[in-house]
C-alpha positions in Angstrom: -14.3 -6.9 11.1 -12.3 -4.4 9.1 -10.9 -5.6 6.4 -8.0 -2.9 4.6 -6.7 -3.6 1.4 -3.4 -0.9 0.2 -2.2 -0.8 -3.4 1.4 0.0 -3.3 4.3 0.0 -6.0 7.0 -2.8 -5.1 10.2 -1.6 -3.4 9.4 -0.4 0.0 11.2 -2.1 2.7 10.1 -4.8 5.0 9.8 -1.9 8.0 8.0 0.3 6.3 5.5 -2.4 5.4 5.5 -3.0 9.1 4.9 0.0 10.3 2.3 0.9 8.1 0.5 -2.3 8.7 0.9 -1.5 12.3 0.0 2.3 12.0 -3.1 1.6 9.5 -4.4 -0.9 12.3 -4.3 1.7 14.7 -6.1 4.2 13.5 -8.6 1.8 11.7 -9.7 0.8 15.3 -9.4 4.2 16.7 -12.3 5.7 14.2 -13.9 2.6 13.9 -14.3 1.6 17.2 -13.0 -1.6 16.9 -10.9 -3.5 18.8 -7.4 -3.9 16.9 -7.6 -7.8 17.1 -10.4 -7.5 14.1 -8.5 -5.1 12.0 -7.4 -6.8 9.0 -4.8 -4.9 6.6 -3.6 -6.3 3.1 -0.6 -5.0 1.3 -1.1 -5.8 -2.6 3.0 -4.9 -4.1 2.7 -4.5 -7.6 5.6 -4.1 -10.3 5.7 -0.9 -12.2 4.7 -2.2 -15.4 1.7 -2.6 -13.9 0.6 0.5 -12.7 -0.8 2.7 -15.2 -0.8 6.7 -15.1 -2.5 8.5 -17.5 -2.2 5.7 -20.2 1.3 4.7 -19.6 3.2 2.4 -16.9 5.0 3.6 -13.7 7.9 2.2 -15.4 7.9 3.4 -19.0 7.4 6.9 -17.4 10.3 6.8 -15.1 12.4 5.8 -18.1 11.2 8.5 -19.7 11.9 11.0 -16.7 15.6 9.3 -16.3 16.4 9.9 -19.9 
């Protein structure tokens, strides 16, 4: 059973989830050979400050880029 975990930053809407859930699927059981009933897919949003690029945070760096 395929089991996808995706590491996303927080903001994208519910569609997009949706369609990348159901797009993901597809193509997981496409090159996997598996039927799409087994293809697990996990979205894991996480807030800016979390996210860390080169020792700082999504967020302190978009500050940055906005100031």
């Amino acid at each position: 059973m395929p089991f996808v975990q995706i590491n996303i930053l927080e903001g994208r809407s519910p569609e997009k989830k949706e369609r990348l859930i159901r797009e993901v699927s597809m193509l997981v059981s496409e090159v996997l050979e598996s039927p799409i009933e087994n293809v697990r897919i996990m979205i894991n949003e996480m807030p800016p400050e979390h996210w860390g690029i080169a020792g700082e945070s999504v967020k302190k760096r978009t500050q940055k880029s906005n100031e």
